[in-house]
Every structure is written in structure tokens, then in C-alpha cells.
C-alpha positions in Angstrom: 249.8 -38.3 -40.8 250.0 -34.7 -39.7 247.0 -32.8 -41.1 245.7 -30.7 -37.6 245.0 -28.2 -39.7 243.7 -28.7 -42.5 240.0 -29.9 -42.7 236.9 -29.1 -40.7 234.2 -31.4 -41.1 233.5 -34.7 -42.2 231.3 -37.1 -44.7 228.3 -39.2 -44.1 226.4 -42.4 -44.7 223.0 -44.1 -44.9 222.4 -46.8 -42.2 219.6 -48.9 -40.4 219.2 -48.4 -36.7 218.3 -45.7 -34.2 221.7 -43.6 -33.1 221.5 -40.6 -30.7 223.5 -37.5 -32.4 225.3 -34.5 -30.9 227.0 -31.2 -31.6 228.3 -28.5 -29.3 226.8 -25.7 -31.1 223.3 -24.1 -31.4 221.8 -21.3 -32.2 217.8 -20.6 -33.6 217.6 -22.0 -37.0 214.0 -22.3 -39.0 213.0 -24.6 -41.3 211.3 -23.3 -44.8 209.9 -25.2 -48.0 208.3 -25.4 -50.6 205.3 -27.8 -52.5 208.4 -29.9 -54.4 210.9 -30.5 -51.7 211.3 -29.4 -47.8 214.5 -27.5 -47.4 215.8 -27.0 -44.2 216.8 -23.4 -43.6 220.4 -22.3 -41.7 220.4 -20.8 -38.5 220.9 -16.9 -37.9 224.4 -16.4 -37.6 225.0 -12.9 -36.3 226.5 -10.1 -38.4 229.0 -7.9 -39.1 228.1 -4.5 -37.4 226.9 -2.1 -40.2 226.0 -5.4 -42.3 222.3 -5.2 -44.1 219.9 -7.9 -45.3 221.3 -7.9 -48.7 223.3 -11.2 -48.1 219.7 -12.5 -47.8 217.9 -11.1 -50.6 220.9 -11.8 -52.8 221.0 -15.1 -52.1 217.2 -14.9 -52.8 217.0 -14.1 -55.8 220.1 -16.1 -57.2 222.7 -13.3 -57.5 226.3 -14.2 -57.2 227.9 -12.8 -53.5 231.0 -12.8 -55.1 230.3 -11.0 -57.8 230.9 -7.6 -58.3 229.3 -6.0 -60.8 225.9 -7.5 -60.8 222.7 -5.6 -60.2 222.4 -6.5 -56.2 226.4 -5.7 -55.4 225.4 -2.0 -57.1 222.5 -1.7 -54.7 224.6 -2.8 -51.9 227.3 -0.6 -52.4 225.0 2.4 -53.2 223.1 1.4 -49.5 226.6 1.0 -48.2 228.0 4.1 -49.4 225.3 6.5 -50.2 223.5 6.6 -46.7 220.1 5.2 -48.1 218.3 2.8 -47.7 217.7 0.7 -50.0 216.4 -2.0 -48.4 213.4 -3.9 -51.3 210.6 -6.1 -49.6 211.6 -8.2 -47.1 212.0 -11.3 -49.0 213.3 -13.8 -46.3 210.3 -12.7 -44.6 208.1 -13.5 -47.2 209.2 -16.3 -48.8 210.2 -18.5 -45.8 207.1 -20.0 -44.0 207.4 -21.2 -40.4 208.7 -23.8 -38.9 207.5 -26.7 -40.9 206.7 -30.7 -39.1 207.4 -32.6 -42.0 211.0 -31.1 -42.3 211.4 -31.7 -38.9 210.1 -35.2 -39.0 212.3 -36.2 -42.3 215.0 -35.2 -40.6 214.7 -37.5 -37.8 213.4 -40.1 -39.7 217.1 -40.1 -41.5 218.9 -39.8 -38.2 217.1 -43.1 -37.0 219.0 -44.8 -39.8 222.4 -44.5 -38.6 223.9 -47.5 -36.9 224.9 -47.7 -33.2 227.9 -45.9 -31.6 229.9 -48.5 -31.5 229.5 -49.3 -35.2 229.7 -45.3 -36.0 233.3 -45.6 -34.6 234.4 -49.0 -35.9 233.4 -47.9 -39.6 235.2 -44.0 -39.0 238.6 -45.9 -37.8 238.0 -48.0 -41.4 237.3 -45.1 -43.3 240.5 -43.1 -42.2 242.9 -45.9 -41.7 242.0 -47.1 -45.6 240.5 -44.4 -47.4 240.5 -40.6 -46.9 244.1 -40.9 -47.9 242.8 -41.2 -51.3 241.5 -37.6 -51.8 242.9 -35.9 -47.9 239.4 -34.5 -47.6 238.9 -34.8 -44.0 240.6 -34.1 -41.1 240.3 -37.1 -38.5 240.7 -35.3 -35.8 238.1 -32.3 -36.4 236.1 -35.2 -37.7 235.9 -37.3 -34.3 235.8 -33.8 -32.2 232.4 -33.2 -35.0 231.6 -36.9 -34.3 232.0 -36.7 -30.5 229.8 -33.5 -30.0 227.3 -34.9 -32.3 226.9 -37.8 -29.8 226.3 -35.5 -27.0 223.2 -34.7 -28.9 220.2 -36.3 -26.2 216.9 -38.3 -27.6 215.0 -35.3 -26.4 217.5 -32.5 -27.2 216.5 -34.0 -30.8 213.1 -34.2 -30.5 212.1 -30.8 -28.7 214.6 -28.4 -29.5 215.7 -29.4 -33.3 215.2 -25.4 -34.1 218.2 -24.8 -32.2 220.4 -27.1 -33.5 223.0 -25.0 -35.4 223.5 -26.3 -39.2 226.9 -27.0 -39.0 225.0 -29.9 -36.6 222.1 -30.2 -39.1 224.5 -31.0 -42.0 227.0 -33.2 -39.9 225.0 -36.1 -40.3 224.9 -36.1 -44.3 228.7 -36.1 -43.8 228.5 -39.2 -41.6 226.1 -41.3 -43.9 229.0 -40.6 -46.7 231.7 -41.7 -44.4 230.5 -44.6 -43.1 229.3 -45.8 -47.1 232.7 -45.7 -48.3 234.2 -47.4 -44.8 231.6 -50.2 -45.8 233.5 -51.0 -49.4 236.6 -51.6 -47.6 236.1 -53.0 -44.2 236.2 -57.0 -43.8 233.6 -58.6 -44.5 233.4 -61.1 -41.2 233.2 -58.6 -38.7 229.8 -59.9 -37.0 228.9 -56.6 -34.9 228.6 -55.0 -38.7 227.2 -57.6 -39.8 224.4 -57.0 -37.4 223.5 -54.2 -39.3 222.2 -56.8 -42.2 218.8 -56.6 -42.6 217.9 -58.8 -45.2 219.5 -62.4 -46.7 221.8 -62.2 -48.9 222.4 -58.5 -48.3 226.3 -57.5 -48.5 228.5 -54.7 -46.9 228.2 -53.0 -50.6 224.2 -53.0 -50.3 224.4 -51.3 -46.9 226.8 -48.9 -47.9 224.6 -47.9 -51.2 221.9 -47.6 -48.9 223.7 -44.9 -46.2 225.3 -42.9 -49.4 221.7 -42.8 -51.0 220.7 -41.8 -47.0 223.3 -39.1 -47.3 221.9 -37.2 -50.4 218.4 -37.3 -48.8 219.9 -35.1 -46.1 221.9 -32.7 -48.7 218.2 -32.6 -50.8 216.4 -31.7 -47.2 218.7 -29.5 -46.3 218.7 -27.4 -49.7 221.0 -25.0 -51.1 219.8 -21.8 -49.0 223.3 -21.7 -46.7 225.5 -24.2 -48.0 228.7 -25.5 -45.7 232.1 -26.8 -46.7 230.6 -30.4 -45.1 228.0 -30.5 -47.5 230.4 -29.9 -50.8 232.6 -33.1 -48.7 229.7 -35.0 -48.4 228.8 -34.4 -51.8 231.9 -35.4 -53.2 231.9 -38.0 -51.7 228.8 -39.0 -52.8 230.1 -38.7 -56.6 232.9 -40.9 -55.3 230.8 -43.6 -53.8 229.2 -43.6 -56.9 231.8 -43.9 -59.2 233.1 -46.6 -57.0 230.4 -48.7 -57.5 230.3 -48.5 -61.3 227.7 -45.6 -61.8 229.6 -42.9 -63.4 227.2 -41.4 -65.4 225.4 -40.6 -61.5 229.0 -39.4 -60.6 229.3 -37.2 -63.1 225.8 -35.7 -62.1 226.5 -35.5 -58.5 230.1 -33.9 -59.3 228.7 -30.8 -61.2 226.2 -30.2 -58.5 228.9 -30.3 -55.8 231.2 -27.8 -57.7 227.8 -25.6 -58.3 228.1 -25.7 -54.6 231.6 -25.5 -54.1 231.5 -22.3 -56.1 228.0 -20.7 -54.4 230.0 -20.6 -51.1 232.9 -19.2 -53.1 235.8 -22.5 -53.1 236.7 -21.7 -56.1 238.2 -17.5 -55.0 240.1 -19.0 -52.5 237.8 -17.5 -50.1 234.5 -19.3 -48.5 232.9 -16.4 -47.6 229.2 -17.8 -46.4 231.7 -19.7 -43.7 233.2 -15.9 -42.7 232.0 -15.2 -39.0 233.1 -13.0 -36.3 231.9 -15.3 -33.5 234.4 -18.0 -34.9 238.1 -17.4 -33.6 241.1 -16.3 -36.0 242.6 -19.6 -36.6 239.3 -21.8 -36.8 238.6 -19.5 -39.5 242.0 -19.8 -40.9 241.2 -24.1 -40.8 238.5 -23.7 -42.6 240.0 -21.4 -45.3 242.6 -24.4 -45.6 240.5 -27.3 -45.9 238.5 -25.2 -48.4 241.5 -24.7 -51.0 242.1 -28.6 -50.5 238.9 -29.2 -51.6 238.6 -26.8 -54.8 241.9 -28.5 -56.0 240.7 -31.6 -55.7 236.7 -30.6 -57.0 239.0 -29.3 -60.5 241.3 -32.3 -60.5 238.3 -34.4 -60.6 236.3 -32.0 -63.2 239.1 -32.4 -65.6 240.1 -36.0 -65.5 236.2 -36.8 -65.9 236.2 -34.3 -68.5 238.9 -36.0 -70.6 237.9 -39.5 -69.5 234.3 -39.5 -70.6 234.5 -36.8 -73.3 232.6 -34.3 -70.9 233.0 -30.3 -70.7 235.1 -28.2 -68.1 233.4 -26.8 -65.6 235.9 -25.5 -63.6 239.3 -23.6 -63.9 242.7 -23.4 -62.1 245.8 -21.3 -61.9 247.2 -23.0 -58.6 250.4 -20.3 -58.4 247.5 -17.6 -58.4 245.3 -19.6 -56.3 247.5 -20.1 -53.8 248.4 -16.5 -53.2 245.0 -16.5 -52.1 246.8 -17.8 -48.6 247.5 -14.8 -46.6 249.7 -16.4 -44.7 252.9 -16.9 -46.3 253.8 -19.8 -43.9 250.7 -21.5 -44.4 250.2 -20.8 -48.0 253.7 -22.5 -48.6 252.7 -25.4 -45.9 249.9 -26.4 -47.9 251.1 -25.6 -51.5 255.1 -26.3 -51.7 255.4 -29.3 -48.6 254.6 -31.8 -51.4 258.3 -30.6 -53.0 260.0 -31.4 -49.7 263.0 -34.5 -49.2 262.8 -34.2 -45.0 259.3 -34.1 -44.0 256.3 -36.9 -43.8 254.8 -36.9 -46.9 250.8 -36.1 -46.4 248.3 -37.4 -48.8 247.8 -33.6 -50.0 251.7 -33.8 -51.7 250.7 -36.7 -53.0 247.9 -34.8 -55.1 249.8 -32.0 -55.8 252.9 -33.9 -57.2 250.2 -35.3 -59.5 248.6 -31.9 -60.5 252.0 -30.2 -60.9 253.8 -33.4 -62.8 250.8 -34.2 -65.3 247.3 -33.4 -64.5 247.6 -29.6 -65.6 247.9 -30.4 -69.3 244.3 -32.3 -68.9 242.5 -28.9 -69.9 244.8 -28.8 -72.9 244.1 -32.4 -73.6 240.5 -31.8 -73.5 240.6 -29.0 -76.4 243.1 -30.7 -78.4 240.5 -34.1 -78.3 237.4 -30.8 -78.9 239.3 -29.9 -82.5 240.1 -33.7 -83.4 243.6 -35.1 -84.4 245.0 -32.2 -86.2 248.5 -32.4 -87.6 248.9 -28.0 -86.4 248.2 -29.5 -82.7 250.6 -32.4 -82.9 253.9 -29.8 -81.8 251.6 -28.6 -78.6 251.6 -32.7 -78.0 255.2 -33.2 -78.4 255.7 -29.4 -75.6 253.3 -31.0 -72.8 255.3 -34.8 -73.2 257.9 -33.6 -72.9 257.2 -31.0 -69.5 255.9 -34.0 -68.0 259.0 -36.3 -68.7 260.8 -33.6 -67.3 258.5 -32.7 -64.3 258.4 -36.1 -63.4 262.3 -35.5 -62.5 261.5 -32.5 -60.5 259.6 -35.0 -57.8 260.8 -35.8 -54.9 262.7 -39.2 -53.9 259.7 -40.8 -52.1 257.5 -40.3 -54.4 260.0 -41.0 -57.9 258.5 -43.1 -60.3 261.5 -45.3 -60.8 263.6 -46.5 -58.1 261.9 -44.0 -55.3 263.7 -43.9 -52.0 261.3 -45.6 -49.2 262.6 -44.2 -46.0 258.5 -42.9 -45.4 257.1 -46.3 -46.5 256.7 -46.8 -43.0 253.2 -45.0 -43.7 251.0 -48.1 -44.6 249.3 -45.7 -47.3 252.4 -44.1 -49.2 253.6 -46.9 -51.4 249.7 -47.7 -52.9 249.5 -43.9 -53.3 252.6 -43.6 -55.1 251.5 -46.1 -57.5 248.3 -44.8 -58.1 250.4 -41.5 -58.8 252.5 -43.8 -61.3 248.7 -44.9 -63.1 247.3 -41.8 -63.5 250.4 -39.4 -64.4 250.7 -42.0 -67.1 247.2 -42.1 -68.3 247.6 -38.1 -68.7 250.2 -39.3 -70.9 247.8 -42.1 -72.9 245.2 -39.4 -73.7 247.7 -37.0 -74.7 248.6 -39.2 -77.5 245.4 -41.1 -77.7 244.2 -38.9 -80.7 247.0 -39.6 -83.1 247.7 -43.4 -82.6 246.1 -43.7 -86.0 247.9 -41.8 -87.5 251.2 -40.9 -86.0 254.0 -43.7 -84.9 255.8 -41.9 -81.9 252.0 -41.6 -80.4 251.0 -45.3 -80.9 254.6 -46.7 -79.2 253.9 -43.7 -76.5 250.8 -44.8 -76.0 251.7 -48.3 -75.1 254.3 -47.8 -73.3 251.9 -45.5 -71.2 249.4 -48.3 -71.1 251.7 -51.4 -69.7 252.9 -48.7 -67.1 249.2 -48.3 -66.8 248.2 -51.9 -66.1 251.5 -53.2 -64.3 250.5 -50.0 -62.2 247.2 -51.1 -61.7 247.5 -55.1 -61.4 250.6 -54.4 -58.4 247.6 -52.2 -56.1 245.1 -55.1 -57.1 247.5 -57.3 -55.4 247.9 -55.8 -52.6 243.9 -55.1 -51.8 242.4 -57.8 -49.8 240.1 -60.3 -52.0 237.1 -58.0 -50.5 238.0 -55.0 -51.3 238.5 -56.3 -54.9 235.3 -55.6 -55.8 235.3 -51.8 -55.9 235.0 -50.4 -60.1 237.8 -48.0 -59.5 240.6 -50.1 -61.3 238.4 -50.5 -63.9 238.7 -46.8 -65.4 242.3 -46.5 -66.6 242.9 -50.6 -66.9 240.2 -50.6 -69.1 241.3 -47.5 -71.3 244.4 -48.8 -71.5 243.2 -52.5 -72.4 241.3 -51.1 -75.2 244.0 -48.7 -76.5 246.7 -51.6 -76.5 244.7 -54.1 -78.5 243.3 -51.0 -81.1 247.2 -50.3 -81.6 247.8 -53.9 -82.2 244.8 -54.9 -84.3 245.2 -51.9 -86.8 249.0 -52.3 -86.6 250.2 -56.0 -86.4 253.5 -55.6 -88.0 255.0 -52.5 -86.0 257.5 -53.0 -83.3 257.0 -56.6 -83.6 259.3 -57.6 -80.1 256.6 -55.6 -77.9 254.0 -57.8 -79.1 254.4 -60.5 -76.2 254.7 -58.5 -73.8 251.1 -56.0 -74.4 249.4 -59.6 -74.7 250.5 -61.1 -71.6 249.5 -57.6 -70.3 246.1 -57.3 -71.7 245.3 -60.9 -70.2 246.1 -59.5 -67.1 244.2 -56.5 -66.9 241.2 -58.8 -68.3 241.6 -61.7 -65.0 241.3 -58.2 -63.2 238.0 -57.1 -64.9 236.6 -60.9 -64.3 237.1 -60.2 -60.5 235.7 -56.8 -60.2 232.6 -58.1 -62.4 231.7 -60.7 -60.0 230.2 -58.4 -58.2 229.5 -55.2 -60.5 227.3 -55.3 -63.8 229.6 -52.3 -65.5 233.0 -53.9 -65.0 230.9 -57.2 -66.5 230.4 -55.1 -69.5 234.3 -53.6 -69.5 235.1 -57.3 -69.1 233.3 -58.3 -72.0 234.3 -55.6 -74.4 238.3 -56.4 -73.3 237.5 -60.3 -74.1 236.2 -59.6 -77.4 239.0 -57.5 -78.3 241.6 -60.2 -76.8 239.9 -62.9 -78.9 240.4 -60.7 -81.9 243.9 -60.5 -81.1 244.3 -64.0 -80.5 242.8 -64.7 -84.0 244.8 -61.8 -85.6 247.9 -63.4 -84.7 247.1 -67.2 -84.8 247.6 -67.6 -80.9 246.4 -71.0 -79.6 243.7 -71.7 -76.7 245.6 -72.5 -73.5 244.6 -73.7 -70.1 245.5 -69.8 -69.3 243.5 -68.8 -71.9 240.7 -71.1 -71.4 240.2 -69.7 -67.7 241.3 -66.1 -68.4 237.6 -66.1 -70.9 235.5 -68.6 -68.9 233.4 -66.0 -67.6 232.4 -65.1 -71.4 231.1 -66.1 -74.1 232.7 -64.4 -76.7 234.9 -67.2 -78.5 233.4 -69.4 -81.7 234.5 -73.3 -81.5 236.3 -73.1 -84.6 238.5 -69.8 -84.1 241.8 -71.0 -82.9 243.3 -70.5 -86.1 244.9 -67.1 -87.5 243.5 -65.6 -90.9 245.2 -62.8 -91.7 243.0 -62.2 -94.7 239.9 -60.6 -92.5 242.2 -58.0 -90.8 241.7 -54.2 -91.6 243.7 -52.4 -93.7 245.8 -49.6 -92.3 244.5 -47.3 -94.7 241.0 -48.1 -93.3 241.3 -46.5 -90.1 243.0 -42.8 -91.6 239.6 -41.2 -91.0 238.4 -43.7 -87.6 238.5 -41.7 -84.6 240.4 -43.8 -81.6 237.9 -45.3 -79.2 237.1 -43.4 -75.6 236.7 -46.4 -74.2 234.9 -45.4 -70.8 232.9 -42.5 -72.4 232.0 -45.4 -75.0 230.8 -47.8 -72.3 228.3 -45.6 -70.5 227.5 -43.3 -72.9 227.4 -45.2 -76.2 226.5 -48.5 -74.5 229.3 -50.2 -76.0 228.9 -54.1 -75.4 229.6 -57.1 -77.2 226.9 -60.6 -77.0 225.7 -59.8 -73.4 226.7 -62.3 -70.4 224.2 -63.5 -68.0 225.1 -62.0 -64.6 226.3 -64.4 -62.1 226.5 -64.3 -58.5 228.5 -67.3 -57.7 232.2 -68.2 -59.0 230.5 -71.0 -60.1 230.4 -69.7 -63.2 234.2 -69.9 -63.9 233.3 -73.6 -65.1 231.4 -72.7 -67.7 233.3 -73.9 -70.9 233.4 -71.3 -73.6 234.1 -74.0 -75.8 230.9 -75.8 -75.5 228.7 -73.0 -77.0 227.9 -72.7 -80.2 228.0 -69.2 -81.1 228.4 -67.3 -84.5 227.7 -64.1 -84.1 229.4 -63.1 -80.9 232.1 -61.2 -82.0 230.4 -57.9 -82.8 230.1 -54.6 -80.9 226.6 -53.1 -80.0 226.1 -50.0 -79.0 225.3 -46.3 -80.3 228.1 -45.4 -82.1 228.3 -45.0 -86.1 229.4 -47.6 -88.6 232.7 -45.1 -89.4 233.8 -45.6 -85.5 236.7 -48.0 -84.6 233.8 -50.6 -83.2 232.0 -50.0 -86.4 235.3 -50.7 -88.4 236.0 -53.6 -86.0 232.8 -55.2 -86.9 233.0 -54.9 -90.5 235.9 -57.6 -89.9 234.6 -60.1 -87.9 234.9 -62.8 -89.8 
């Protein structure tokens, strides 16, 4: 994986025992707070000649630096141009006090908690080798040349002479804490010199990472948002991803808009990072940095608008990637970074992998969002039929390694390109399930689209599962789109039993599937418990609509619940809805309806152990397990569903 030049720093991650920390660079740096949180303030960086403290007292007092037109930029230009000076009280004076001990001592309280060198290293080779393909954030090399001078960092170097650590050094470490959090979700779980790291029973690899990532934003708080670097928008990313990974999206959401807050205070989102713009640095280490920060924006809006659409949350950021791009100077670098993806001859990089995505599908998720903002109406439905279409004929337009059907493997040879070009398959296809997610009560060609988009979905979905090692089964990310999909099959189904009657098998067998893959991943994580339990209530239904009987299959596919009465093994048409019920039901959103509506069925006592498989469902005597809880409204498909339970 060639990516030299592309990113510049690295992300960190909470951990237990005393490390010693280094960086190459230093400069005099004071610390500054206030009676709510201790920030740590940057380092002077020297200036332009000519330059005046208004990049100081902008940033004061919450002006833009980008902007233009804004009451400071006037004032600078008039200083700039007119000769004057204009030059208001010296707020960096006043507001920053000195050099504060409790800073100082919070900071190297946090350090303390990182894990040995050796472990540092064993956990960064886990985190590259398995992970960082997933989002091309990082650059391993500038990471382990960051890494490296950070351990050249002395116990006493740290102790007297912190002021002087420059704050690319300070903010290295929140970076780390990051890194080594996610390593933790994937690495094996036998390895005893991690293990070592355990410092209570019972305590898993999960628990340690949770505990570096939370380590991680404690630096990002203490640090504060007075000179923000590309490493801290990384580390805060992934910090959103960590969190999403473990099943707290809600938090992810959170930490996502603060990160493009930051993204955008630094300027990401021009194309241009101009708090990183310094005539110290050299040409091309400038030029690295203005790389890794377009990666980072792209994937920032990505992210914004899948979680947008996903959980029924606004856009907070925008995109024109042709006029983004042009933001690249450098014609061969511009087209390096933006058109490789497009090539038939050259290693694939994790990057092309994103930007096949973004060009093939994830574009239309902004119109998506807006058509899903005015509800199903019949005037949008052409716009619907426009973007399906594009991305049927986009995904053409891809290149043979990374076709959808029948893709040529000659670059397989990279351990990471084949799960990457299925998770490509997954969500190109779930752009395609919320495009016609809003009509699949009312229009035919959007209910067939629909599931054909969500067994592409889950056969998608189920071949990665198989290929993940039993630990690293455990991680909520399958859960999004399986779950979506699960939920949008057996709605299509249940209000439609009689349409297309021969893909019936197959979206059952395909929804038990998908549900043995929630069981796994709720072993070991409460909100893929709940997922679970909402699928299993809607695959009972099913099973009732259409008289199938209990098999050993079956009896083990819902072991883990306890959503099925003794007596229900028997169809009964007769309490199905009506079609003519649903012409005014919104279709669920099923992941904005788990975390944000609380959307449940008879909660499931969690269980630690797989013990609990043995449980037989059949042995309880329930009656009222079939309904939906939650916040939503009785005129909602759950409310509908409930209103035929029986």
C-alpha cells in the first residue's frame, strides 16, 4: 500500500501503564485556562514577515479566518492596506494566564496511561495491518516516524521542559490513545504481553480499548480548540468511529459534528488548512499535509451524509469534489489523489476504494436526505428513477478490481482489497435501499428495488462476517445496514404477502441469516441485543404470516429471545394488515428508530455466557411479547404492526 504521501499524523488511545513519549520538535508553548476546563495553549509558531496579531485576536473572539467579509478580515485589510494600526487590546495577553500546574499535571497524568513500547508497537502493526484501510486516514509511515520521535521524548524532558514541547507533540498522544483503541477491537484476544495490560477480572480487550478512546478525548478536551491540528480532527474521528463501533451511535453522532466544527475551524473543508501554513515547514511537507487534509474532509462529508440519511439527522457539511479537487495546485497530485481510483494498471489504495463509492453512489445521499425531508411525494418519484438509474450506470464505469459482479482479482493479493470491495458492494447498495425506502408503500418498482438491494445487502454483509475471526465478531458495525435491510425485507413482506411470490424463500432464508449475525454481535453488545430482538420479532411475525413451521434451525436461530408464544406455529391470515392500512404509514428508519425512538420489543435479559443459547423459547409462557415499545406514534409502521398482533 503506497500512500508516502498522503497523511501526516496519527490517532490515539487510552491505556494503563507508564510510557516515555517523544517528538523531534519544540518550540515555547504556554498553557492557558479557564474555571470550567484547562486548555492547553499551542506554541508560537513564527510568522509571516509583515504578519499582525490579528490571527490571534480573530481567533479570540470567534471570527471565521477564512472568511472574508466579516468585521475582523475588514480591520485586517484596512491595517494591511491602509498603513494604520489598528491593532485593539491585546487580547492574547489578557485573556491567557500563565503557565498553569494543573494543565501541566493532567497532561502527564494521561501520558502515564499509555502501555509500554513494546505493546505501543504490537497494537500500531494491528491497527494498520487490519484497520486504517477502512477510512485511509493515516499514513503508517509518518505515523511510526511521529511514533518514533515521540519515544525519544526522556522522563525528565517531560517533566521539566513540557513548555517546550511543540503541539504537534502535545496533540500526538490523543492520536495514539485512538489508535491503539481501535487496534484493541481487532487484535487476538490470547496474546498474553496485551493481556498484561488487564487490570481487573473479567476485563476484555473491548474494555481496555473504551478506556484508551475515552483517554483520547480527555486529551482533545485539555488541549482545547485554541490551535487546532489535522491530528486532532483524526483522532477525533476516530473517536466517533470507536464509538459507533461499539454500539453508541447517538455519542458518534455527537463526537462527528464536533470533529467537522473542527475540521472546518482549521479550514478542511476550502481545501486549504491554513492554521497548518508555515514558512519554517519545507514545500512538500506542506504539500503532505494539504493532501492528507482533502482525504480527511472527504471522508468527514461521506460520513456526515450517510449518518444523515441513516438516522434521519441534518447535513452539516457540503461537497462538490470536481470543485474541491481543483483546490490541488498541483495538477499531478491533484489527479494522484482524485482520478487513481479510475485506474486498470496501478495498486488500488484504500482512498480509490472511497472514491469509487462517493462517485458510484454516495453523492445522491444529500438528495436522498431532502427527498426523505418532503416525505414520499409522487412529484419526487422521477428524481428517484434519474439518481437509480446514474448509479446502475456508474457502477459500470468502475474499474475491473473493484466490479461488483465478476471483478477481476489480479490485486487480491492485497489482504484488504477483497473485504473492501465488498463493503463497497454493501453500502453502494444501501444508497440504493434508502433511495427507494420512502415509496415501498406505495410504489411496486421501489418495494422489488428495495429487496433486491437488501439481499445484496445482507449476502454482502454475512460473506465479511465470515471472513472476520470469531473475535473480531463482536464489533456493532455489521449491524447498521444488516439491520436496515432486515427490517425493510420483512415490512415489504408483511404489508405485501402476495407480491412476487417466488422471492419469498429466498428474503426468509436471508433474514434468518442476518438475525444468527445479530445473535453473535449481541453476545457482547447491549444495542445489537436490541437490533436482535426487534429482527426476531419481525421474523416471528413472518413466520406466522405465512404458516412457516418451528425447525431445529429455527428453534436455535431465536434461542437467544423470547419473543415466540407456545401456541404460534400456526398461520392465520385473518390478523394480517390490510394493504390499504399502510397508504398513510411512513416506512420504518430502522437505526434512527432504535436509538432515537427506543424501538424494542419484550426486553431480553443480557447474557454474558453462550450459555444462554439453551434456553428454550418454547418453555415460556408469554402473551404479550409480540409488541413494539418505543416512542413512536400509534400511525407508525410499529404502531400499525402492533395493532395486529394477534
Amino acid at each position: 500500500m503506497e500512500q508516502k504521501d498522503l497523511c501526516h499524523y496519527d490517532a490515539g488511545s487510552k491505556g494503563g501503564q507508564a510510557t516515555r513519549c517523544g517528538s523531534g520538535e519544540s518550540g515555547p508553548s504556554e498553557i492557558s485556562g479557564n474555571t470550567d476546563m484547562v486548555h492547553l495553549c499551542p506554541p508560537a509558531r513564527p510568522r509571516p514577515e509583515g504578519a499582525s496579531e490579528f490571527q490571534d485576536k480573530i481567533r479570540d473572539l470567534g471570527y471565521s479566518k477564512h472568511g472574508n467579509y466579516n468585521s475582523m478580515s475588514l480591520l485586517r485589510t484596512a491595517e494591511l492596506y491602509g498603513g494604520q494600526d489598528t491593532s485593539l487590546v491585546d487580547l492574547s495577553a489578557t485573556n491567557q494566564s500563565p503557565f498553569r500546574n494543573d494543565a501541566d499535571r493532567n497532561y502527564k497524568e494521561l501520558v502515564r496511561r499509555l502501555p509500554s513500547q513494546a505493546c505501543i508497537n504490537t497494537l500500531v502493526q494491528t491497527f494498520f495491518s487490519r484497520i486504517n484501510w477502512q477510512y485511509d486516514l493515516l499514513d503508517e509511515t509518518s505515523f511510526k516516524e511521529r511514533l518514533e520521535a515521540w519515544g525519544r521524548i526522556s522522563y525528565s524532558d517531560l517533566q521539566t521542559s513540557f513548555a517546550g514541547l511543540a503541539q504537534e507533540t502535545l496533540v500526538f498522544p490523543a492520536l495514539l490513545f485512538q489508535v491503539l483503541a481501535h487496534a484493541l477491537l481487532f487484535h487476538p484476544p490470547h496474546d498474553e504481553m496485551i493481556n498484561s495490560l488487564m487490570t481487573m477480572a473479567g476485563m476484555t480487550f473491548h474494555d481496555l480499548g473504551a478506556e484508551y478512546s475515552d483517554t483520547g478525548a480527555e486529551f482533545l478536551a485539555l488541549l482545547g480548540k485554541k490551535n487546532i491540528k489535522i491530528a486532532m480532527v483524526q483522532a477525533g474521528l476516530l473517536r466517533a468511529s470507536f464509538l459507533k463501533s461499539s454500539g453508541k451511535v447517538v455519542e458518534a453522532w455527537h463526537a462527528l459534528g464536533t470533529t467537522i466544527r473542527d475540521a472546518q475551524d482549521i479550514g478542511l473543508h476550502t481545501g486549504r488548512i491554513v492554521s497548518e501554513q508555515s514558512p519554517v515547514e519545507p514545500k512538500r511537507e506542506r504539500q503532505n499535509v494539504s493532501l492528507v487534509g482533502h482525504k480527511v474532509w472527504v471522508v468527514l462529508h461521506i460520513w456526515d451524509v450517510h449518518m444523515a440519511v441513516v438516522l434521519g439527522r441534518p447535513i452539516s457539511t457540503d461537497l462538490q469534489i470536481d470543485r474541491f479537487s481543483e483546490t490541488i495546485e498541483d495538477n499531478e497530485r491533484r489527479e494522484d489523489l482524485f482520478a487513481h481510483w479510475q485506474t486498470e494498471t496501478e495498486l488500488p489504495r484504500p482512498f480509490d476504494i472511497i472514491l469509487a463509492g462517493y462517485n458510484v453512489a454516495y453523492r445522491y445521499f444529500k438528495d436522498i436526505h431532502q427527498m426523505e425531508h418532503n416525505g414520499a411525494n409522487s412529484q419526487d418519484y422521477p428524481l428517484v428513477e434519474r439518481i437509480h438509474a446514474a448509479i446502475k450506470n456508474d457502477i459500470k464505469l468502475l474499474p475491473s478490481w473493484c466490479r461488483l459482479e465478476n471483478p477481476d482479482t489480479k490485486f487480491d493479493r492485497l489482504e484488504w482489497l477483497p473485504v473492501a470491495r465488498k463493503g463497497l458492494f454493501s453500502l453502494i447498495h444501501l444508497v440504493l435501499l434508502a433511495l427507494h425506502r420512502p415509496f415501498i408503500f406505495s410504489v411496486v418498482n421501489s418495494r422489488t428495488e428495495a429487496v433486491k438491494a437488501g439481499i445484496y445487502i445482507l449476502n454482502s454483509q454475512e460473506w465479511i462476517f465470515q471472513q472476520s475471526e470469531p473475535h473480531q465478531r463482536k464489533v456493532f458495525n455489521p449491524v447498521y445496514a444488516s439491520f436496515d435491510a432486515i427490517v425493510l425485507i420483512s415490512a415489504r413482506w408483511l404489508v405485501f404477502p402476495n407480491e412476487d411470490d417466488e422471492k419469498r424463500t429466498e428474503c426468509i432464508k436471508v433474514v434468518e441469516r442476518g438475525i444468527q449475525m445479530l445473535d453473535i454481535i449481541g453476545q457482547s453488545n447491549s444495542m445489537a441485543k436490541s437490533a436482535h430482538g426487534v429482527a426476531c420479532s419481525l421474523y416471528h411475525r413472518l413466520r406466522h404470516r405465512f404458516g412457516i413451521s418451528v425447525t431445529e434451525n429455527t428453534r436455535a436461530l431465536l434461542s437467544n429471545s423470547e419473543w415466540i408464544s407456545p401456541n404460534s406455529d400456526t398461520a392465520n391470515s385473518n390478523d394480517a394488515p390490510s394493504e390499504s392500512s399502510f397508504d398513510a404509514v411512513l416506512p420504518p428508519h430502522p437505526t434512527h428508530d432504535l436509538f432515537f425512538d427506543h424501538i424494542s420489543s419484550t426486553p431480553i435479559p443480557f447474557m454474558d455466557t453462550p450459555n444462554f443459547l439453551s434456553l428454550d423459547p418454547f418453555a415460556i409462557n408469554v402473551t404479550d411479547n409480540w409488541y413494539f415499545e418505543g416512542t413512536f406514534s400509534d400511525a407508525s409502521f410499529w404502531g400499525v404492526m402492533n395493532e395486529f398482533n394477534h
